[in-house]
C-alpha positions in Angstrom: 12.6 -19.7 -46.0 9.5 -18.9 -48.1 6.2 -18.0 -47.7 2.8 -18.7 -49.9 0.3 -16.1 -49.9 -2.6 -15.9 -52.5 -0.9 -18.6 -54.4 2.3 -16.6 -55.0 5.7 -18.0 -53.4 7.1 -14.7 -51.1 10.5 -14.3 -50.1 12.7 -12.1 -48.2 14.5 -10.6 -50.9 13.3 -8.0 -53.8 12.7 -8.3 -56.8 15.7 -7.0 -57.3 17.9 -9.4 -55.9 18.9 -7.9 -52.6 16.9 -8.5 -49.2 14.3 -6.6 -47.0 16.1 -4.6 -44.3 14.6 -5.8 -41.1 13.1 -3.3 -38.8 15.8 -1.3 -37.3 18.3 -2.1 -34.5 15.8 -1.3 -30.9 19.1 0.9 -29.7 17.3 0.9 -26.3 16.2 -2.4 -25.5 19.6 -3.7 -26.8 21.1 -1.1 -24.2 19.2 -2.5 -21.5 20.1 -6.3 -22.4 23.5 -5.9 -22.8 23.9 -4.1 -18.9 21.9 -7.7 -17.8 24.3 -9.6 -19.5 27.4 -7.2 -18.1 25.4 -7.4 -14.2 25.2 -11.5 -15.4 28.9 -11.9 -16.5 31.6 -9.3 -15.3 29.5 -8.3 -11.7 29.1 -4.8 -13.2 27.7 -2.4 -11.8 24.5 -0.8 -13.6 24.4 2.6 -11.9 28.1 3.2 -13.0 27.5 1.3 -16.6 24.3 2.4 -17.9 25.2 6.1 -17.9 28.7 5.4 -19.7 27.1 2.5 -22.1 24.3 5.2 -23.3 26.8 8.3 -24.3 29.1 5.8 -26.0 26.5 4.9 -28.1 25.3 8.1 -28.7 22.0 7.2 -27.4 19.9 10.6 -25.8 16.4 11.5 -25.0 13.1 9.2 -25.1 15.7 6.3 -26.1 17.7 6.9 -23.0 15.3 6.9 -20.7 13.5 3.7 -22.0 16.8 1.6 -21.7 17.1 3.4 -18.1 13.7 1.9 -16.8 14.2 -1.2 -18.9 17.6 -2.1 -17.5 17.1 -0.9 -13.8 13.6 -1.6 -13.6 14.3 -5.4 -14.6 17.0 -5.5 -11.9 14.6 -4.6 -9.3 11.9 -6.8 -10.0 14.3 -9.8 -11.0 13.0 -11.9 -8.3 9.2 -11.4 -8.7 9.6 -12.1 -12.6 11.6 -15.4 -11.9 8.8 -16.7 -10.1 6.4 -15.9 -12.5 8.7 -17.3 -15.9 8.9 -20.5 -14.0 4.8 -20.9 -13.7 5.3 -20.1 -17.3 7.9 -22.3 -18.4 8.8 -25.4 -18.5 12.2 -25.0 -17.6 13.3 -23.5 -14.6 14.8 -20.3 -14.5 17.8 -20.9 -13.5 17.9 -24.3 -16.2 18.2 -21.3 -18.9 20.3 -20.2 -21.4 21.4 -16.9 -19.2 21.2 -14.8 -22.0 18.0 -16.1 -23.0 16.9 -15.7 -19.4 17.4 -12.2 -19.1 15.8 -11.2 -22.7 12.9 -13.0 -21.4 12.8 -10.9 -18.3 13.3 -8.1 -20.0 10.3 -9.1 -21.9 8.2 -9.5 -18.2 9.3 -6.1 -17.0 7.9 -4.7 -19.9 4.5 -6.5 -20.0 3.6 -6.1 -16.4 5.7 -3.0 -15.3 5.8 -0.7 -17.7 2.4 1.0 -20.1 4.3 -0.2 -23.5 1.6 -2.1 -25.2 1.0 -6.1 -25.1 2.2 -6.8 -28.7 4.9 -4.4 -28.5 6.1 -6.1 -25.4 6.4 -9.1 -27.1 7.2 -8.3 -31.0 10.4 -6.4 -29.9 11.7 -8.8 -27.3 11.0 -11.7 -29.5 12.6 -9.6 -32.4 16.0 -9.1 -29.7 15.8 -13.2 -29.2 16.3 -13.8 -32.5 19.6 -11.4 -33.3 21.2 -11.6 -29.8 20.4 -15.5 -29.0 19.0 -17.3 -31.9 15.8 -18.4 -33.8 15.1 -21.4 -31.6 15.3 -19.1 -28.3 13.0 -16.9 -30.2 10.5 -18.8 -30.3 10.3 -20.0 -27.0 10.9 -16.4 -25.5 7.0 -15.9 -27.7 5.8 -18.8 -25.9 6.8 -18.0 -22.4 5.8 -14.5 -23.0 2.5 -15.1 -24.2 1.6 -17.3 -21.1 3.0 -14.0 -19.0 0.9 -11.7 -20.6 -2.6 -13.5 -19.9 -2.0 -11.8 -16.6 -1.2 -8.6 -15.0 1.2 -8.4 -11.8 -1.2 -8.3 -9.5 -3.3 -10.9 -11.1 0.6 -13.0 -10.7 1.5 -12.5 -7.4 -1.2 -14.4 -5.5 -0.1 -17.5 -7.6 3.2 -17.4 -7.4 4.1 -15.8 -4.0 3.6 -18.0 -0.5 0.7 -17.2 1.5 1.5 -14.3 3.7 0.0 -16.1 6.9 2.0 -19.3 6.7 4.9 -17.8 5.1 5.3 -14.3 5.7 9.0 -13.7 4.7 8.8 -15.6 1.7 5.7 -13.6 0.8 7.4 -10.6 1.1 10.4 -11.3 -0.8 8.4 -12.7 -3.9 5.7 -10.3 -4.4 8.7 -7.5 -3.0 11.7 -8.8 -5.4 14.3 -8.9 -2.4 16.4 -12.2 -1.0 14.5 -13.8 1.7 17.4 -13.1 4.2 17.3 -9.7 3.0 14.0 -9.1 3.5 14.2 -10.7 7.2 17.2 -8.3 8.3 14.9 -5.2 7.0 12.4 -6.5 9.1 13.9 -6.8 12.4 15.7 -3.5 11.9 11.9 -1.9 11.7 11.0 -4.1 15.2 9.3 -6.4 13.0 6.3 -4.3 11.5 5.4 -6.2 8.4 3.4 -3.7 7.0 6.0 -1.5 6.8 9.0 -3.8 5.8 6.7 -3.8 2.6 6.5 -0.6 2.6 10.4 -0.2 2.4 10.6 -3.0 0.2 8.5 -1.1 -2.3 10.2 2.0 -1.8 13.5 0.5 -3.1 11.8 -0.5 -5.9 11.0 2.9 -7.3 13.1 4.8 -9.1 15.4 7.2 -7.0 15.5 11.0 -7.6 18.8 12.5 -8.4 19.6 14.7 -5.0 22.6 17.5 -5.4 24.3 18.8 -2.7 25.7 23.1 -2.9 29.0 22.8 -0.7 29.0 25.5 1.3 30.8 28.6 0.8 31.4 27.2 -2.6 27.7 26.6 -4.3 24.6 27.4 -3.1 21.1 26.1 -3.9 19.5 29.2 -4.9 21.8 28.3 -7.9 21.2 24.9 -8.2 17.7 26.2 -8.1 18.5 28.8 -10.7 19.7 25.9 -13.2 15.9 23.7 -12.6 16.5 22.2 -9.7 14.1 22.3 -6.2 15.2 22.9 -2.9 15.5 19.7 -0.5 13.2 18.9 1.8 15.5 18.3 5.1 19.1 18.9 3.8 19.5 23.0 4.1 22.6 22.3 1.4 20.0 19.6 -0.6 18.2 20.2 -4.0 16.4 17.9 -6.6 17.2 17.2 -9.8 13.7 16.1 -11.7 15.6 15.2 -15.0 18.7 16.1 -17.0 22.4 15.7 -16.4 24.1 16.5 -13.3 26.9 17.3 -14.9 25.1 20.4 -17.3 24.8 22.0 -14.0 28.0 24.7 -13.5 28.1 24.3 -10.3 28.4 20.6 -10.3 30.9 20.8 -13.1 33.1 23.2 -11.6 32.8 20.6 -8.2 31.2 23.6 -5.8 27.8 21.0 -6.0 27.9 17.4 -6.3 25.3 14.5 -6.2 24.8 13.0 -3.3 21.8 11.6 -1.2 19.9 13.7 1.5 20.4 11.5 3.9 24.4 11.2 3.2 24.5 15.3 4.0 22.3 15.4 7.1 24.6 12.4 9.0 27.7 14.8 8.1 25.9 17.7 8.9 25.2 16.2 12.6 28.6 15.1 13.1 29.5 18.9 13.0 26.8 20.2 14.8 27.4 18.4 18.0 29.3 21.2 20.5 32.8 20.3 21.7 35.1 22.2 24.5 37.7 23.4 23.5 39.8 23.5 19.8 37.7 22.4 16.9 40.0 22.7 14.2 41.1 18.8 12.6 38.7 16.6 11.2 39.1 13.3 10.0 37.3 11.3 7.8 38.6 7.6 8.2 37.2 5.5 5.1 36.3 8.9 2.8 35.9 7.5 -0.4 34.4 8.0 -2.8 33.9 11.5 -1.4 30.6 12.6 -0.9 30.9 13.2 2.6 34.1 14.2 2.7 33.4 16.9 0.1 30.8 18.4 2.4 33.0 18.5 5.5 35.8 19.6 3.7 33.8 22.6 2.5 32.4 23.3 6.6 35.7 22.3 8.0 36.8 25.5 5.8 34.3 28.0 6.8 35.2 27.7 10.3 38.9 27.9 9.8 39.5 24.0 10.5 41.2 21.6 8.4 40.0 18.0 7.7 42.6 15.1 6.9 40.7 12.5 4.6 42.1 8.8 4.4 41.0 5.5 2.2 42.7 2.2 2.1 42.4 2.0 -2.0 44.0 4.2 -4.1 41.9 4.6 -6.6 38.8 6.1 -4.2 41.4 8.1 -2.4 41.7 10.0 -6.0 37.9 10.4 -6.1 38.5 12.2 -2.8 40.6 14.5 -3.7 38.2 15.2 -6.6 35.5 15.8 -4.6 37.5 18.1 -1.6 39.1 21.3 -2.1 41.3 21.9 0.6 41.3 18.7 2.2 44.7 16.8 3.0 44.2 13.3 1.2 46.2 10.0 2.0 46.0 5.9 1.4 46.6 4.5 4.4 44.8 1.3 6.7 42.8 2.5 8.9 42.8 -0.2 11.0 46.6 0.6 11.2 46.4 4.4 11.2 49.2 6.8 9.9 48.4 9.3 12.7 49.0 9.8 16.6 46.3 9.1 18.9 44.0 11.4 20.2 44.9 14.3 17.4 41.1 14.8 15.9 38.7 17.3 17.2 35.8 15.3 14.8 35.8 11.7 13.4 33.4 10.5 10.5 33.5 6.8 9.9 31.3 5.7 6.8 32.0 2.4 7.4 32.3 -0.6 4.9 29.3 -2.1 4.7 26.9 -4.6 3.0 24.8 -1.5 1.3 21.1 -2.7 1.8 20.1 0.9 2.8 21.1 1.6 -1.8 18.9 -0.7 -2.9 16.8 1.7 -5.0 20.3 3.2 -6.5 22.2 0.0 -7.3 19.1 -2.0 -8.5 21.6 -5.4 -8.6 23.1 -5.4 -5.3 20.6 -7.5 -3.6 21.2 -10.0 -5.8 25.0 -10.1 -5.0 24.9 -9.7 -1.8 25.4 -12.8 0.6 24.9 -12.8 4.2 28.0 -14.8 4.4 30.4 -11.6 4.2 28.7 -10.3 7.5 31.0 -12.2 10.1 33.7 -10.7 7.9 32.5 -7.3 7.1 31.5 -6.5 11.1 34.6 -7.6 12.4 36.1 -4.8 10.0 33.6 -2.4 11.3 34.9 -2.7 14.8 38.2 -2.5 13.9 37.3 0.4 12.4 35.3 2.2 14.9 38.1 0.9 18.0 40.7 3.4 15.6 38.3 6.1 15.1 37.3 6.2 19.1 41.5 6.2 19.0 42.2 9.0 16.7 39.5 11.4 18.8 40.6 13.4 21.4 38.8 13.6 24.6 36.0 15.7 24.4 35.7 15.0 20.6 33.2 13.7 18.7 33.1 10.1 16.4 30.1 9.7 13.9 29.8 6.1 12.9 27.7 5.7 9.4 26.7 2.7 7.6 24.2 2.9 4.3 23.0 -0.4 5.9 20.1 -1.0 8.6 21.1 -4.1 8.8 21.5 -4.5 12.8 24.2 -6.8 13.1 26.4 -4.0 11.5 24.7 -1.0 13.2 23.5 -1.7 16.9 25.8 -5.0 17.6 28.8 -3.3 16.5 28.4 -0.1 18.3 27.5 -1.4 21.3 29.8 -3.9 21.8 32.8 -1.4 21.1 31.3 1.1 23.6 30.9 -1.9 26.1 34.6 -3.2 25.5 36.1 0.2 25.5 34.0 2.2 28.4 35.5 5.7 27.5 32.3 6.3 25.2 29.8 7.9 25.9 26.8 7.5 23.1 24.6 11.0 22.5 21.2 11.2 21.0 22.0 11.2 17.5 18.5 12.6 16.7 19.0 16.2 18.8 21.3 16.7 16.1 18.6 16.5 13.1 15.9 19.3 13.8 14.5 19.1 9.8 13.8 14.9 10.8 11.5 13.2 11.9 10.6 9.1 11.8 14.4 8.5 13.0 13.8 6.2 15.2 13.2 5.6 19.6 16.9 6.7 20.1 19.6 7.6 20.7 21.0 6.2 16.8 19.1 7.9 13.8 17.9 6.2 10.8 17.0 7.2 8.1 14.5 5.2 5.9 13.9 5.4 1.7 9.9 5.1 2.6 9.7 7.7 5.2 12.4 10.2 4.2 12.9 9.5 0.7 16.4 8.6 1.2 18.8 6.2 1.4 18.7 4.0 4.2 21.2 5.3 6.5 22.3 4.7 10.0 24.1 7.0 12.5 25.6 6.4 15.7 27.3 9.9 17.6 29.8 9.2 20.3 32.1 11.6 23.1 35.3 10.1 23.8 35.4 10.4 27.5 37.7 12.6 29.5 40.2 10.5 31.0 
């Protein structure tokens, strides 16, 4: 195509024959697209991709961290910027080319989320339109995008959320970007306070801080310390990472420190503070991968001379086990079907199989994937799970049932209709257990929550197998 200026005809090429270049390839934006489109097309997952898509193409520093918050921070928000592309299309969102669809959110996240200047908002996701999708797309990705950006977020969200009086659920799950039936199962897990179901909701939509655990005996965080981190706030093992890699870290390379979230430690750490008569010297952990707790109770089982036996049903997380444990026996087995005799375990942990809600701020695209139609499935699996754990505990021992999930049809229904069936279980007050916490509830389960604690959501349930 050319172009008349001052009377002249322009064209892309120069005068020597051979065209412009076009502005460089946006390494970073492209980044970010192309983990929508793997989230969109293949159900990956961006917490696992992002980090693996970014060192294979060599992309580091100010370029790595943009595609980070673009990528992430568009999967969070995802269903507040649908809302607001449909007041400013005229097409649904859903009535999109997906690609298209996500280079235009893409586009939103970075006009109302993000400090990156209007016209660069919208000159560099225009400019990804046109070489990822097409010309035509490009043009309507401007159009949409200009409507956007005649408004900030909070200028948005009265529009296009429901009125919080006549709909409060839907109002929170616009203006909070969660799935309404998400957003109702947070709700009645904190007694129905909306106030502060928004404040959870806002919480896991902020960027998570990389926590690192020292195993003890093995690491110790005056060394993670030593190498920039800061010590924890509740975990005495617990140490925050502001930025960097993990992996730079010795102790974290050499497996003596590993990531893992606050919350994650102090449920292990309660299972083995709870006193039992008698021998205390086998530990299992029945559904251990991929290893964060077990790593930590494989390093305390050590120190007092015990042994812990870790199991997983899939193969391939029974081998991140054994990456993460030292000393630990490892095996695959069903634990629903369990390869060992009754009664042998002095501890149990159960980190049960669950829907995940309490990860929302670490795996940005899980609420959009999950369905509340694998419940009925997924807590029949939990009991079957905590019936074997209450069965592989001796009497006197101690079970710790975990789920990252608040969700109370997999927390308080499923505990308390195991300990009703089965009667030789006697539930303890999870919270005497976790002096450096406070917020964790009216008893006797703990939770923890991402906008009190700064942690994952977490639930724990600590039970005494009965004598006799």
């Amino acid at each position: 195509m050319t172009e008349r200026r001052g009377g002249r005809a322009r064209s892309g090429r120069r005068p020597g024959g051979g065209r412009r270049p076009g502005p460089p390839r946006d390494e970073a934006r492209n980044a970010a697209f192309d983990l929508l489109r793997a989230v969109d097309e293949r159900d990956a997952y961006a917490n696992l991709l992002m980090p693996r898509m970014l060192r294979e193409r060599g992309v580091t520093g100010r370029d790595a961290a943009l595609a980070t918050e673009l990528g992430y921070g568009t999967l969070r928000g995802l269903g507040t910027y649908d809302e607001i592309i449909a007041a400013c299309s005229d097409r649904a969102p859903e009535d999109l080319d997906p690609p298209l669809l996500d280079a235009i959110r893409l586009g939103v996240h970075q006009l109302l989320s993000t400090r990156i200047p209007v016209h660069a908002a919208v000159s560099a996701t225009v400019d990804l339109v046109r070489r990822r999708v097409g010309v035509g797309p490009s043009r309507y990705a401007n159009a949409v995008l200009r409507r956007v950006s005649n408004r900030t977020l909070e200028e948005w969200l009265p529009i296009v959320a429901p009125d919080a009086a006549e709909d409060p659920v839907g109002h929170l799950a616009v203006t909070g970007s969660h799935p309404r039936w998400i957003v109702t199962a947070l709700r009645d897990a904190l007694g129905g306070d909306a106030a502060e179901t928004a404040a959870l909701l806002a919480a896991d939509n902020e960027r998570p801080r990389v926590t690192l655990v020292a195993r003890p005996g093995r690491g110790s965080v005056e060394e993670l310390v030593a190498a920039g981190a800061e010590p924890a706030r509740l975990s005495p093992y617990g140490a925050y990472l502001a930025d960097g890699d993990p992996a730079s870290i010795p102790a974290v390379a050499e497996g003596r420190a590993a990531v893992q979230d606050e919350a994650s430690q102090l449920v292990a750490l309660a299972l083995t503070r709870v006193p039992v008569d008698g021998a205390d010297r086998l530990w299992l952990d029945l559904a251990a991968g991929p290893g964060g707790k077990a790593g930590l109770l494989d390093a305390l089982a050590a120190e007092r001379g015990g042994h812990l036996l870790a199991n997983d049903v899939q193969y391939h997380r029974a081998r991140l086990v054994r990456q993460a444990t030292r000393e630990a026996g490892v095996i695959v087995a069903d634990g629903t079907v369990p390869a060992w005799r009754a009664g042998a375990f002095d501890r149990v942990m159960l980190d049960a199989p669950c829907t995940g809600l309490g990860a929302l701020r670490r795996r940005p695209e899980a609420r959009w994937r999950r369905s509340p139609e694998a419940l009925p499935e997924l807590t029949a699996l939990q009991r079957r799970l905590l019936d074997q754990a209450a069965e592989a505990v001796r009497p006197g021992g101690v079970v710790a049932y975990v789920t990252c999930s608040p969700h109370l049809a997999e927390t308080d229904v499923v505990v308390g209709d195991v300990v009703r069936r089965r009667g030789d279980l006697e539930t303890l007050d999870a919270r005497e257990f976790l002096p450096e916490a406070d917020g964790l509830g009216g008893g006797p389960y703990a939770r923890f929550w991402p906008h009190r604690h700064g942690t994952d959501a977490m639930f724990l349930a600590l039970l005494r197998r009965r004598e006799g």
